[in-house]
N, CA, C and O atoms as a Tinker XYZ file with bonds, in Angstrom:
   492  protein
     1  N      0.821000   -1.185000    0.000000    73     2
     2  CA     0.000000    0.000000    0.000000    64     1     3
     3  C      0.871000    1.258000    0.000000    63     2     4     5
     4  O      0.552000    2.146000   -0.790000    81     3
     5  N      2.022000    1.454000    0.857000    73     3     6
     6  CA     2.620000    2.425000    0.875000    64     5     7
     7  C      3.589000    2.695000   -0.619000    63     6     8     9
     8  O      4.108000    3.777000   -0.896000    81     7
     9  N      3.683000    1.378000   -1.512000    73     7    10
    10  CA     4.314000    1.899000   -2.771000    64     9    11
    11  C      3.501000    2.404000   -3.253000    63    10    12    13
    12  O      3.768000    3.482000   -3.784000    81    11
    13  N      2.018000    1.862000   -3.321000    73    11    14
    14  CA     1.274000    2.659000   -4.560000    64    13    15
    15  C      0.891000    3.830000   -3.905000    63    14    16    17
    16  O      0.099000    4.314000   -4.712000    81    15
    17  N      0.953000    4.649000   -2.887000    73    15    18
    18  CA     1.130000    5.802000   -2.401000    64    17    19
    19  C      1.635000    6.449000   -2.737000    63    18    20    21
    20  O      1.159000    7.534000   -3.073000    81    19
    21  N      3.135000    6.090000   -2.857000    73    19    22
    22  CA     4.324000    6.798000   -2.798000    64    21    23
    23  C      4.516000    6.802000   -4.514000    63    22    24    25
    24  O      5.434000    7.508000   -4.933000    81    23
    25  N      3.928000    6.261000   -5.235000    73    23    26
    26  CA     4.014000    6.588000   -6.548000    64    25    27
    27  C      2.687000    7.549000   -7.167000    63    26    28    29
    28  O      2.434000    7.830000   -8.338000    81    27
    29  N      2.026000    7.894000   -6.016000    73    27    30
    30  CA     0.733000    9.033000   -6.291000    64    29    31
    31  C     -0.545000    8.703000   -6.845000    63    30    32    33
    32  O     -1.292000    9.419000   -7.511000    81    31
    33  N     -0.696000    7.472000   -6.460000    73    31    34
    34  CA    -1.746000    6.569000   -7.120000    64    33    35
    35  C     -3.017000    6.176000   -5.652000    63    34    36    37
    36  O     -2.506000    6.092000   -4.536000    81    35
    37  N     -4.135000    6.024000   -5.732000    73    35    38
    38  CA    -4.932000    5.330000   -4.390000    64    37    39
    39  C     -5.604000    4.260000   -4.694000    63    38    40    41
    40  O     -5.676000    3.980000   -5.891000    81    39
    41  N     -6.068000    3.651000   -4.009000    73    39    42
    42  CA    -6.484000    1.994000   -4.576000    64    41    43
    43  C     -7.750000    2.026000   -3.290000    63    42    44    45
    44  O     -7.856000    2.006000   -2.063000    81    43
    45  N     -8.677000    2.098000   -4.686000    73    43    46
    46  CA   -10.182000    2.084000   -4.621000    64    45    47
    47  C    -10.849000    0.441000   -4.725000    63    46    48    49
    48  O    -10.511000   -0.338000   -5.616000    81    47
    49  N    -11.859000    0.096000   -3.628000    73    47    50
    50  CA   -12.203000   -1.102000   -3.890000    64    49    51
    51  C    -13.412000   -0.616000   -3.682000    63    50    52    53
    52  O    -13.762000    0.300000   -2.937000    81    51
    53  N    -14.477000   -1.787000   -4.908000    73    51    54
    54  CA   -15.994000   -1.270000   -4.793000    64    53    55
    55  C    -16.953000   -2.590000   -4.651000    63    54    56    57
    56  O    -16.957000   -3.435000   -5.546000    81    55
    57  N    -17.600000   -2.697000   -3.720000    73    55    58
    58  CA   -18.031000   -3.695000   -3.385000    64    57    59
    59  C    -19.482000   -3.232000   -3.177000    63    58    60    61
    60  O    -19.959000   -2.118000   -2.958000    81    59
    61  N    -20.340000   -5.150000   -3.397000    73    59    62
    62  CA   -21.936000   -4.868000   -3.852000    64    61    63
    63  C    -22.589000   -4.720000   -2.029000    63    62    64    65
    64  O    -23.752000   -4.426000   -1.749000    81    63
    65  N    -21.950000   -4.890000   -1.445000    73    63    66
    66  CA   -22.577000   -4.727000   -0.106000    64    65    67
    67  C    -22.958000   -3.868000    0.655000    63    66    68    69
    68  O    -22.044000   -3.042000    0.642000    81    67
    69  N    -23.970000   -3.408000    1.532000    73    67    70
    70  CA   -24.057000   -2.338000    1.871000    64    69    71
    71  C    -23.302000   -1.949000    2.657000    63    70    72    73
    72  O    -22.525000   -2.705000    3.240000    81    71
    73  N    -23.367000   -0.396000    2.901000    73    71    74
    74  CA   -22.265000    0.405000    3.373000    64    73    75
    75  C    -22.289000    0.097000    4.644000    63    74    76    77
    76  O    -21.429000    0.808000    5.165000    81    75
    77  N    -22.667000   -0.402000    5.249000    73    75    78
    78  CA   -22.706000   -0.578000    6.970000    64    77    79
    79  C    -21.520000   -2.207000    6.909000    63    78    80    81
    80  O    -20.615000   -2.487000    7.695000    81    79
    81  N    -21.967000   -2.942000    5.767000    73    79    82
    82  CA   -21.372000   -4.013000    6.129000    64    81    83
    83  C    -19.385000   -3.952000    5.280000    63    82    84    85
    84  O    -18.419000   -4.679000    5.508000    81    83
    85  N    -19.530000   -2.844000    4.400000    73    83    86
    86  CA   -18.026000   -2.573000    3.592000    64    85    87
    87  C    -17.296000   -1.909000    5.161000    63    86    88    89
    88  O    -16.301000   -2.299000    5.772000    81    87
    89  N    -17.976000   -1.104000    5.377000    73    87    90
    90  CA   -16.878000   -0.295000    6.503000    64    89    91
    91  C    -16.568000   -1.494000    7.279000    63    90    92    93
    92  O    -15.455000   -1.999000    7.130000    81    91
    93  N    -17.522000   -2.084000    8.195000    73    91    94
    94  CA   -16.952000   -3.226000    9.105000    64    93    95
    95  C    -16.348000   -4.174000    8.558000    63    94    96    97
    96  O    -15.742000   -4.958000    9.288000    81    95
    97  N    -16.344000   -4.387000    6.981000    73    95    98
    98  CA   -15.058000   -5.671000    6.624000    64    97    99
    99  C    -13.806000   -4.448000    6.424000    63    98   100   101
   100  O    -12.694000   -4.905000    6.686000    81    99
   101  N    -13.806000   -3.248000    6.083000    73    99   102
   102  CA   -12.631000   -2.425000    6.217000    64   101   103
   103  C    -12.000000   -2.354000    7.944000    63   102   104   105
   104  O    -10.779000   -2.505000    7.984000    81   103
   105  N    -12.454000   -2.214000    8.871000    73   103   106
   106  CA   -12.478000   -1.786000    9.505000    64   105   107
   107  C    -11.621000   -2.982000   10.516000    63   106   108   109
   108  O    -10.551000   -2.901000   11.119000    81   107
   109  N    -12.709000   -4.183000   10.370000    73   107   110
   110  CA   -12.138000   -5.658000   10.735000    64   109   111
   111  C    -10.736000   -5.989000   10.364000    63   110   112   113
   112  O     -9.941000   -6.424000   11.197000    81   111
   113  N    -10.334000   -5.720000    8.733000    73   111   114
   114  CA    -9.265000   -6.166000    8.421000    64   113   115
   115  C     -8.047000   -5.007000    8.249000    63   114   116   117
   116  O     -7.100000   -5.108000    7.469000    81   115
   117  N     -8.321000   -3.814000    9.225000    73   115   118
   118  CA    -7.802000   -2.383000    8.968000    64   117   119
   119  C     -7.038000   -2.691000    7.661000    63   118   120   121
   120  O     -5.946000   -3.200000    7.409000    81   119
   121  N     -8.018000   -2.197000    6.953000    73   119   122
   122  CA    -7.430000   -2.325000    4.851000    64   121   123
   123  C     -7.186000   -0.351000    5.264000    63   122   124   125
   124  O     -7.879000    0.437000    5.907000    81   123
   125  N     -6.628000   -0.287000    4.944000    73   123   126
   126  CA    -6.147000    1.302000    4.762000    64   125   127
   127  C     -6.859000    1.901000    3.399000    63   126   128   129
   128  O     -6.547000    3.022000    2.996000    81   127
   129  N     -7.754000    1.156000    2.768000    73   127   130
   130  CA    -8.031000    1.499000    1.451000    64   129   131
   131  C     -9.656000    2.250000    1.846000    63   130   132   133
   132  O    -10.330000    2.188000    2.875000    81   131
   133  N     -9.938000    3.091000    0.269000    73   131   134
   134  CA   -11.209000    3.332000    0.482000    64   133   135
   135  C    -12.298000    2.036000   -0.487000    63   134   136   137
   136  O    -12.013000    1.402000   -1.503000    81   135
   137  N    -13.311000    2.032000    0.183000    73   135   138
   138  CA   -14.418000    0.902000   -0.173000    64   137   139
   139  C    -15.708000    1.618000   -0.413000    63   138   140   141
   140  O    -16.189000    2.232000    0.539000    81   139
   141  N    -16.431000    1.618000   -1.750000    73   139   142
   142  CA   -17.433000    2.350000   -2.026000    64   141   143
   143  C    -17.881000    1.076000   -1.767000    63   142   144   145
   144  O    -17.391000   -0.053000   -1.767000    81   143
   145  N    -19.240000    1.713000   -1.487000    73   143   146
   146  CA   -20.872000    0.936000   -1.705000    64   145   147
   147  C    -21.526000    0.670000   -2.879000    63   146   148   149
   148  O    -22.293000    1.595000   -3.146000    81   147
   149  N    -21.543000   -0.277000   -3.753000    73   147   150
   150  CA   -22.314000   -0.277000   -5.228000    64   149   151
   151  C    -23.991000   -0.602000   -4.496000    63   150   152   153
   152  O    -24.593000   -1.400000   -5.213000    81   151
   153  N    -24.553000   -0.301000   -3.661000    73   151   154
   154  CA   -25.533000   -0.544000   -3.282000    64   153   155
   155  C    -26.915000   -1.022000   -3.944000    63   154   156   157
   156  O    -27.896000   -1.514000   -3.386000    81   155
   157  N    -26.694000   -0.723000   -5.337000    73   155   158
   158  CA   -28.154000   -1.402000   -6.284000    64   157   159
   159  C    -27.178000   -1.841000   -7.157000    63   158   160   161
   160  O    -27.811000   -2.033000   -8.195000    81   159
   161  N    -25.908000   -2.146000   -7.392000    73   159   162
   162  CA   -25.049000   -3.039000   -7.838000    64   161   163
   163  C    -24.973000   -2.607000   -9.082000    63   162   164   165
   164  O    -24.531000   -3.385000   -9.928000    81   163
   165  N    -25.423000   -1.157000   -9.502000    73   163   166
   166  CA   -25.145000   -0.108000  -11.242000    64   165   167
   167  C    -24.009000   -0.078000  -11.549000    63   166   168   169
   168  O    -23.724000    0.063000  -12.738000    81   167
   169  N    -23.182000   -0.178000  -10.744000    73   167   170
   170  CA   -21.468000   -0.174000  -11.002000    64   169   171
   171  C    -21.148000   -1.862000  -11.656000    63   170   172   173
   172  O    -20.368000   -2.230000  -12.535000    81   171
   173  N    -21.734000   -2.327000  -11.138000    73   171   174
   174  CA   -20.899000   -3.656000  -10.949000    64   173   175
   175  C    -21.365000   -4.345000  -12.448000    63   174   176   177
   176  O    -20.777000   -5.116000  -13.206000    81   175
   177  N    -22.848000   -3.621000  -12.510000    73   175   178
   178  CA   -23.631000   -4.263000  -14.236000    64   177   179
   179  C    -22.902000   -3.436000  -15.165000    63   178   180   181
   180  O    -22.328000   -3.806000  -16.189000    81   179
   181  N    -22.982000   -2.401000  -14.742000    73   179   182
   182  CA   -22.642000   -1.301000  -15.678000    64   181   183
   183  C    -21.040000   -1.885000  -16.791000    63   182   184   185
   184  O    -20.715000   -1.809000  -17.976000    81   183
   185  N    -20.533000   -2.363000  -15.692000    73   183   186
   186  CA   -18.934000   -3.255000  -16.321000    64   185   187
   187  C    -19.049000   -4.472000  -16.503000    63   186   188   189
   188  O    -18.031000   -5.102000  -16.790000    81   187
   189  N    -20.250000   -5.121000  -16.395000    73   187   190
   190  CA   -20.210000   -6.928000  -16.488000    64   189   191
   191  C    -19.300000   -7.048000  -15.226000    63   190   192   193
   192  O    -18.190000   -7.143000  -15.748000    81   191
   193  N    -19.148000   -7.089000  -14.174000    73   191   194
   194  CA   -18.813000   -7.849000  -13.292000    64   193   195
   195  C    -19.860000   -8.312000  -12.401000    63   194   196   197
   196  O    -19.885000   -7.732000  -11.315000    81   195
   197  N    -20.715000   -9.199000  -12.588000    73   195   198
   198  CA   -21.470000   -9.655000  -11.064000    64   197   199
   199  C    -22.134000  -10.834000  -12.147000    63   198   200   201
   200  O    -21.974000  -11.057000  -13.347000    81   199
   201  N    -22.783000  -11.324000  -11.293000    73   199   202
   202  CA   -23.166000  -12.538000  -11.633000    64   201   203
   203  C    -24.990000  -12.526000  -10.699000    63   202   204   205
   204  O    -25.218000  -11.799000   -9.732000    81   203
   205  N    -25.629000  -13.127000  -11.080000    73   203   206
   206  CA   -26.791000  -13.486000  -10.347000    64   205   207
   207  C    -26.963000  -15.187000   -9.697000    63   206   208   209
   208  O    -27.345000  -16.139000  -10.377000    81   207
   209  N    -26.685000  -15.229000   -8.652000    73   207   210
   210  CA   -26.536000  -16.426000   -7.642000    64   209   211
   211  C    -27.946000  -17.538000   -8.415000    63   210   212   213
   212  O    -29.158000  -17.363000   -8.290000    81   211
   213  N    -27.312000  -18.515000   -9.098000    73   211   214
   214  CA   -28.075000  -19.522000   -9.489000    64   213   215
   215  C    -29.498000  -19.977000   -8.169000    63   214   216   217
   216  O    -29.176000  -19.614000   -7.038000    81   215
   217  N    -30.316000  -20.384000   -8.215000    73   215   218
   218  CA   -31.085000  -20.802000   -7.117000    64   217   219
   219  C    -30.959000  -21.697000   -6.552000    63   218   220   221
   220  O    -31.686000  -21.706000   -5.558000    81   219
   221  N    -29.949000  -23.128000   -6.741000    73   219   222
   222  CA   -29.402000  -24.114000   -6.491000    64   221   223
   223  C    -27.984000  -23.638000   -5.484000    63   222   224   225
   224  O    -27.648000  -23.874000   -4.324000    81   223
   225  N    -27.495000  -22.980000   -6.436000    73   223   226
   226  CA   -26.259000  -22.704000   -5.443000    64   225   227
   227  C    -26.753000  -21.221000   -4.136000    63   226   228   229
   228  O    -25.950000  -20.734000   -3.340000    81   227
   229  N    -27.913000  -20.892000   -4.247000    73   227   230
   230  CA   -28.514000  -20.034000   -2.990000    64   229   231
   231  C    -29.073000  -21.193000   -2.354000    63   230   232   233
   232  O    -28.700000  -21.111000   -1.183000    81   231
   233  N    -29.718000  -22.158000   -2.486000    73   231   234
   234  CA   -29.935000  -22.921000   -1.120000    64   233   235
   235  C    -28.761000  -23.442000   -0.644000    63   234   236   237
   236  O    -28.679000  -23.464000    0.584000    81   235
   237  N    -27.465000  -24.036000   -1.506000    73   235   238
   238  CA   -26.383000  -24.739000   -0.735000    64   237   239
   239  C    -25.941000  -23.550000    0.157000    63   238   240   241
   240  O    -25.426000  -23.850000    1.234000    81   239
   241  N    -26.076000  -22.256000   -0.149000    73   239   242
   242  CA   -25.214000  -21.135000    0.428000    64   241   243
   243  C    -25.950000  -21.438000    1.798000    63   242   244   245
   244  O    -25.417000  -21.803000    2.846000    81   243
   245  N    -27.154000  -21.231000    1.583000    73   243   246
   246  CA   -28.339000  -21.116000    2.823000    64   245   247
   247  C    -28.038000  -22.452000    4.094000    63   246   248   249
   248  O    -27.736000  -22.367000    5.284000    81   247
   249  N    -28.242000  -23.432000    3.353000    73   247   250
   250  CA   -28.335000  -24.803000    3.717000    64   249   251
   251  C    -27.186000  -25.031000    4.358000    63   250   252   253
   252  O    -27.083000  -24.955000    5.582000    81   251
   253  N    -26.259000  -25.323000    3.585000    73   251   254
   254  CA   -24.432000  -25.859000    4.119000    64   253   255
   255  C    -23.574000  -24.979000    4.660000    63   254   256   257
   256  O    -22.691000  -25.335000    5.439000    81   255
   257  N    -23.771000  -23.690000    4.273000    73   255   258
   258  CA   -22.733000  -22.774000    4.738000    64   257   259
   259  C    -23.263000  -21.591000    5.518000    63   258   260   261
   260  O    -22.567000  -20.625000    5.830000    81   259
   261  N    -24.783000  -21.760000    5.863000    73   259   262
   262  CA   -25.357000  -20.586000    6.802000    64   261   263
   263  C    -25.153000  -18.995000    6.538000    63   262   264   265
   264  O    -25.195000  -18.061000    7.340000    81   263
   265  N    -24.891000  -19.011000    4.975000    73   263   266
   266  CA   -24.819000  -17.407000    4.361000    64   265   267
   267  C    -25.496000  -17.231000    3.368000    63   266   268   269
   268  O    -25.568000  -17.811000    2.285000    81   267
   269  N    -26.088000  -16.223000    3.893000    73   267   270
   270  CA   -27.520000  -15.329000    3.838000    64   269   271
   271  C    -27.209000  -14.129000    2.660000    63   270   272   273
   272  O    -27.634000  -13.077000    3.138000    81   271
   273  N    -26.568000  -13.854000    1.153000    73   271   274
   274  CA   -26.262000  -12.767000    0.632000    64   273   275
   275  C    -27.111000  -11.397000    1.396000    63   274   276   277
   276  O    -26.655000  -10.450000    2.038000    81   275
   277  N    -28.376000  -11.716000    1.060000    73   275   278
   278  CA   -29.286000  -10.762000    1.499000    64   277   279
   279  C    -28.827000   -9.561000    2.753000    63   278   280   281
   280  O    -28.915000   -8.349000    2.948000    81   279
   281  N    -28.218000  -10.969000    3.512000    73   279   282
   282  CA   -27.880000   -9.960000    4.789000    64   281   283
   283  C    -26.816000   -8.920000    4.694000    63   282   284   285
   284  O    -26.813000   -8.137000    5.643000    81   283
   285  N    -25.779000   -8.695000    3.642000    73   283   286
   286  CA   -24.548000   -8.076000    3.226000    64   285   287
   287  C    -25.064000   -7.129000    2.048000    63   286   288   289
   288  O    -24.501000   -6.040000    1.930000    81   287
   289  N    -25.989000   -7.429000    1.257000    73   287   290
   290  CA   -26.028000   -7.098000    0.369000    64   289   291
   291  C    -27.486000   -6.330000    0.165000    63   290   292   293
   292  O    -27.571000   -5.366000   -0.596000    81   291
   293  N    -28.570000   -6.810000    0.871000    73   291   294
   294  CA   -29.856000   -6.105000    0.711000    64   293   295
   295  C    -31.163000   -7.156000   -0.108000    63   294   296   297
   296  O    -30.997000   -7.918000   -1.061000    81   295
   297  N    -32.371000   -6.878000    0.607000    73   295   298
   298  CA   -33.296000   -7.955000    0.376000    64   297   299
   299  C    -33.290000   -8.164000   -0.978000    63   298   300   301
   300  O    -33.048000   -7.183000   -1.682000    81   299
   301  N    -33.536000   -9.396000   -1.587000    73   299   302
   302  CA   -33.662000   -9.669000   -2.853000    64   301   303
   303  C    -31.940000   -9.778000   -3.942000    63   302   304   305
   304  O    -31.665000  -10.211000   -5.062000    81   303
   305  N    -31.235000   -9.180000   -2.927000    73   303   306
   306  CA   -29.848000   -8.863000   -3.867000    64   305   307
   307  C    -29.078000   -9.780000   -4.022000    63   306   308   309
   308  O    -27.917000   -9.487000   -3.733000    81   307
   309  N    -29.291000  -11.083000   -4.463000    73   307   310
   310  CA   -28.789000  -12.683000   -4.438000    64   309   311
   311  C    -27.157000  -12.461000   -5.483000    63   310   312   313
   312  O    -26.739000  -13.531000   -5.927000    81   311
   313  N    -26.629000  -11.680000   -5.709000    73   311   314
   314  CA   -25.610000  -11.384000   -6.761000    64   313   315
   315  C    -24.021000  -11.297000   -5.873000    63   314   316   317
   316  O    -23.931000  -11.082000   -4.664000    81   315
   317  N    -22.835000  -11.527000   -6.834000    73   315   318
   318  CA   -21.538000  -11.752000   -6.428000    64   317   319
   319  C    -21.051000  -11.166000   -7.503000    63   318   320   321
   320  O    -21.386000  -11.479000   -8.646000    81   319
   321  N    -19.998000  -10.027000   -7.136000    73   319   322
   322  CA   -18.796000   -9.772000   -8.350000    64   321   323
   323  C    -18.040000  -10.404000   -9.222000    63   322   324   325
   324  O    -18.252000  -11.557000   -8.847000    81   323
   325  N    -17.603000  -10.462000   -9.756000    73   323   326
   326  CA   -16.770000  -11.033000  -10.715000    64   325   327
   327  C    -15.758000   -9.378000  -10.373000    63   326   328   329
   328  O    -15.905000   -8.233000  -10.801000    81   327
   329  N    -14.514000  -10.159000   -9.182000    73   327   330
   330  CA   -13.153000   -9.792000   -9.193000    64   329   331
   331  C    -12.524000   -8.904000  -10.221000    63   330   332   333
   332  O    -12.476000   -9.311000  -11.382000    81   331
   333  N    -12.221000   -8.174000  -10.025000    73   331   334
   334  CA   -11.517000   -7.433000  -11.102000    64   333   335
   335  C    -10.498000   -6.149000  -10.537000    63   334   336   337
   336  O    -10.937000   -5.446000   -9.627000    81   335
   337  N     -9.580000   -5.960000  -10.916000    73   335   338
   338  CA    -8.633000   -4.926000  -10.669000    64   337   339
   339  C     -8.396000   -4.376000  -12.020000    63   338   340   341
   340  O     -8.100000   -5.004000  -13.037000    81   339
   341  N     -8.577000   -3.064000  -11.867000    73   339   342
   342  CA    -7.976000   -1.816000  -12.973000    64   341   343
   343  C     -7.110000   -0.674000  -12.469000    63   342   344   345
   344  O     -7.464000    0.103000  -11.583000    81   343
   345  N     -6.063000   -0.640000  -13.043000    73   343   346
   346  CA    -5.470000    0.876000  -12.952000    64   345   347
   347  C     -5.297000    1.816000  -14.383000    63   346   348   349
   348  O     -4.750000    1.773000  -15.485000    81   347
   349  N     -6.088000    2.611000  -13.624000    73   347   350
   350  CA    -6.675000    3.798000  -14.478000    64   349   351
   351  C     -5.575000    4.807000  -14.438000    63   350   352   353
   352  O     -5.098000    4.828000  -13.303000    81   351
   353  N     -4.982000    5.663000  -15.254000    73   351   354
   354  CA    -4.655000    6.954000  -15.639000    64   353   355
   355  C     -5.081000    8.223000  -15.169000    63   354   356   357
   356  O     -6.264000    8.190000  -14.830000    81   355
   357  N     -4.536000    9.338000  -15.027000    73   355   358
   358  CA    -5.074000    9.984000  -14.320000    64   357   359
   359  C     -6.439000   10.739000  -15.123000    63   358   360   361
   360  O     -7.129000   11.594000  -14.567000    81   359
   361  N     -6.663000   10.269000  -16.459000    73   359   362
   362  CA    -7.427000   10.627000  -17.331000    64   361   363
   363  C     -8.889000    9.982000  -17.172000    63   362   364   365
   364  O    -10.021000   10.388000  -17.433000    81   363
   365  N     -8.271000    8.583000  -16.530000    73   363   366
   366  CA    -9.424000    7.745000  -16.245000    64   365   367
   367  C     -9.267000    6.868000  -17.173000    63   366   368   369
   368  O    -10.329000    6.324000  -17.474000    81   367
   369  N     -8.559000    6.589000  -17.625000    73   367   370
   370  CA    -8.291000    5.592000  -19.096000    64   369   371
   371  C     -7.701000    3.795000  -18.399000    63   370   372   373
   372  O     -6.910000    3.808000  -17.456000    81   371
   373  N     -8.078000    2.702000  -18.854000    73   371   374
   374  CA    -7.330000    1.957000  -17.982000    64   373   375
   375  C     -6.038000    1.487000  -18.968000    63   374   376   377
   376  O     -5.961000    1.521000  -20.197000    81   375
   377  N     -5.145000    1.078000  -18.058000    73   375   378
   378  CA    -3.803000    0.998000  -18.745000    64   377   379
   379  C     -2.984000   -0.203000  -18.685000    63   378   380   381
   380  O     -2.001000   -0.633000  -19.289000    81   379
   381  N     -4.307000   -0.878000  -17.032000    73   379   382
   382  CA    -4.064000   -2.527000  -17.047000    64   381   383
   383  C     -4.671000   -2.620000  -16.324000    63   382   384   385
   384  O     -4.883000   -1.830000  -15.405000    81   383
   385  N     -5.356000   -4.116000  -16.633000    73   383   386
   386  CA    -6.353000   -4.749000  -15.541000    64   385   387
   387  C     -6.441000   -6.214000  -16.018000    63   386   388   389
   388  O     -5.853000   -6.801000  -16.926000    81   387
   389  N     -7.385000   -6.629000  -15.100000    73   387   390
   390  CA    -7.692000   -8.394000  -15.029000    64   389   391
   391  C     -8.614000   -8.784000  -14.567000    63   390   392   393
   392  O     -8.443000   -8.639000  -13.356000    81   391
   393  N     -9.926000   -9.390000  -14.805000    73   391   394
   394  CA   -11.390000   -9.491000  -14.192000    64   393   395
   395  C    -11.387000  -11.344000  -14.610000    63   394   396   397
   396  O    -11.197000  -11.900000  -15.692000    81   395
   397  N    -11.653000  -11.859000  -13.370000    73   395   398
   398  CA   -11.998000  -13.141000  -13.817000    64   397   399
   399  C    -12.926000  -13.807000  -12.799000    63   398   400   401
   400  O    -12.633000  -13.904000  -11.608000    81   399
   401  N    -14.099000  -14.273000  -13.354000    73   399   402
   402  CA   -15.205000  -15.140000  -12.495000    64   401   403
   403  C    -14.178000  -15.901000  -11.292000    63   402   404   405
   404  O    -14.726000  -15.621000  -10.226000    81   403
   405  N    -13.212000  -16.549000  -11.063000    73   403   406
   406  CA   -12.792000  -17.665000  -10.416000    64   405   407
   407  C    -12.179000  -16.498000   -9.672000    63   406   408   409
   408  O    -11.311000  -15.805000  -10.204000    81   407
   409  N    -12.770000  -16.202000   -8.042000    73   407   410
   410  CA   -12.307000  -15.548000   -7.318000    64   409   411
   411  C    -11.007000  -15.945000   -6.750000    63   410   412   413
   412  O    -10.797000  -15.352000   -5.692000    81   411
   413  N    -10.160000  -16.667000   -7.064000    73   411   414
   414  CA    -8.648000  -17.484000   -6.904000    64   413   415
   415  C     -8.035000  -16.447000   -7.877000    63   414   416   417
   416  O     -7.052000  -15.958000   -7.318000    81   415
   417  N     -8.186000  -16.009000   -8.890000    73   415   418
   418  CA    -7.319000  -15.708000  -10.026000    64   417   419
   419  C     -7.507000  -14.046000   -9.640000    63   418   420   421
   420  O     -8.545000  -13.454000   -9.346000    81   419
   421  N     -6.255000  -13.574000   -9.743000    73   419   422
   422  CA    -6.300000  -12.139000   -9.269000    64   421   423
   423  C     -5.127000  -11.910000   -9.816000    63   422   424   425
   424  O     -4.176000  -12.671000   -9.999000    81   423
   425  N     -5.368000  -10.100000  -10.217000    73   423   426
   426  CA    -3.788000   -9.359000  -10.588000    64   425   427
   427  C     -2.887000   -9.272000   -9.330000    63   426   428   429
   428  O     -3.234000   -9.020000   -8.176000    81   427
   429  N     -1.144000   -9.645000  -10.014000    73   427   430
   430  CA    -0.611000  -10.370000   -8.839000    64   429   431
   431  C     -0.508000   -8.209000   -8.540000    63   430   432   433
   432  O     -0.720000   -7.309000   -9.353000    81   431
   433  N     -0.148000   -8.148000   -7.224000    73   431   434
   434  CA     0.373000   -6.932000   -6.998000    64   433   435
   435  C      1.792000   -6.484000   -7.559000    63   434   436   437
   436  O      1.870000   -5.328000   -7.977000    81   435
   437  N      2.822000   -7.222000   -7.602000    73   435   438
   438  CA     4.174000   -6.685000   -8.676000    64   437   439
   439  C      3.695000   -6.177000  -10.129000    63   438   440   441
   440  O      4.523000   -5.575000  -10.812000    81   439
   441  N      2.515000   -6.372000  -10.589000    73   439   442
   442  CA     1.921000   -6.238000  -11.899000    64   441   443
   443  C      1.475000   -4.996000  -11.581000    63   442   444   445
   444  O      2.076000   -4.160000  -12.255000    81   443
   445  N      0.296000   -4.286000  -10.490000    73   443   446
   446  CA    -0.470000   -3.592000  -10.609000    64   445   447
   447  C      0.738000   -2.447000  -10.037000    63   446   448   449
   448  O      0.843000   -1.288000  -10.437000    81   447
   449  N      1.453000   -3.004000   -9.171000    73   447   450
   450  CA     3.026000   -1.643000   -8.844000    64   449   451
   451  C      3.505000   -1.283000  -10.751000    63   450   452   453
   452  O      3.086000   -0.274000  -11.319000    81   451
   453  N      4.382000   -2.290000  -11.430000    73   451   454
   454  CA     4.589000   -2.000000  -12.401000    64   453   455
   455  C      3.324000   -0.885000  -13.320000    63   454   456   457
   456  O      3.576000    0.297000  -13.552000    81   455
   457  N      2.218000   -1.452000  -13.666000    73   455   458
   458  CA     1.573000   -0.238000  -14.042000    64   457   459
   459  C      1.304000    0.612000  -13.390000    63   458   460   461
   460  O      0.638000    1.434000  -14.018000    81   459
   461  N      1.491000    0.907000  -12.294000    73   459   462
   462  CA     1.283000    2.200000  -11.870000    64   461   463
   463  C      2.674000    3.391000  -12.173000    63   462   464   465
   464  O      2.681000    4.595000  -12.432000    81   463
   465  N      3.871000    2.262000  -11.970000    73   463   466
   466  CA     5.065000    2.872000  -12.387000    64   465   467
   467  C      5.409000    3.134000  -13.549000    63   466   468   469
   468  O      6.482000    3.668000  -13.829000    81   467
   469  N      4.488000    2.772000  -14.417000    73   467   470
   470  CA     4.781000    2.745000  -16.042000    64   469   471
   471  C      4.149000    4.483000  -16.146000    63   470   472   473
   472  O      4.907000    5.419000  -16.400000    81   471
   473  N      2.618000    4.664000  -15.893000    73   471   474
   474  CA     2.054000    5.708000  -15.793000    64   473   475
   475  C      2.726000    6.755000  -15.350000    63   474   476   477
   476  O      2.841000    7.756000  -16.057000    81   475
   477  N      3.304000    6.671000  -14.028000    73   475   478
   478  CA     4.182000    7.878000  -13.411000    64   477   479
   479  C      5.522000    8.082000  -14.289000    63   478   480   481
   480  O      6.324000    8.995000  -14.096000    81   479
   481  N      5.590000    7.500000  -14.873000    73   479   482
   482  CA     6.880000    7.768000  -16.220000    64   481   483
   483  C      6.412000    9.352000  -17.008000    63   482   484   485
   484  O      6.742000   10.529000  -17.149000    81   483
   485  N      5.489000    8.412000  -17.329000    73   483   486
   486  CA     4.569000    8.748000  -18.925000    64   485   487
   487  C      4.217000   10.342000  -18.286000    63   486   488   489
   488  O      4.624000   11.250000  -19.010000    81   487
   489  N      3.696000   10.656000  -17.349000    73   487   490
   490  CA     2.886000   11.793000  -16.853000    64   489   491
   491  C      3.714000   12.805000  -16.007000    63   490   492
   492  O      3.170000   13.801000  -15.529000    81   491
């Protein structure tokens, strides 16, 4: 966190949950980062990242693993992100990123330092 600081960059995470429940997973895991609320989840469609929780795999959630989306996310809001990291330009342009359904697969961080360091060249 303190490199991509120190290269003038901030690292935004946006999550479908409501804002009562983003601060307390910030807060729990003191992430030093900021965490928006996609609260009717317009962000998250708006880019194709989310998915709508099959009805099979909402009872195993319910059933086997005692998690409730609803309760994080808001009545009726049965949906999950599809992961994704972008670093944007200061233009807003992205310059690298990686979005993949299989919440295992993520941009490694030496990748997302490098583009950020590529940008602070350029600008």
């Amino acid at each position: 966190m303190h490199t991509i600081r120190s290269l003038g960059a901030d690292l935004v995470a946006i999550s479908p949950e409501l804002p009562d429940n983003t601060l307390t997973m910030a807060e729990k895991h003191a992430i030093p980062i900021d965490i928006l609320s996609d609260a009717t989840s317009e962000v998250l469609k708006k880019y194709r990242l989310w998915f709508a929780v099959p009805g099979e795999v909402k009872t195993l959630y319910l059933e086997k693993f005692g998690l409730n989306l609803e309760k994080y996310n808001g009545a009726g809001r049965w949906e999950l992100p599809v992961p994704a990291t972008y670093v944007l330009d200061q233009d807003g342009i992205v310059r690298a990123g990686q979005a993949d359904p299989d919440y295992t697969v993520r941009m490694e961080p030496t990748e997302i330092v490098a583009a950020i360091r590529k940008i602070a060249r350029v600008t």
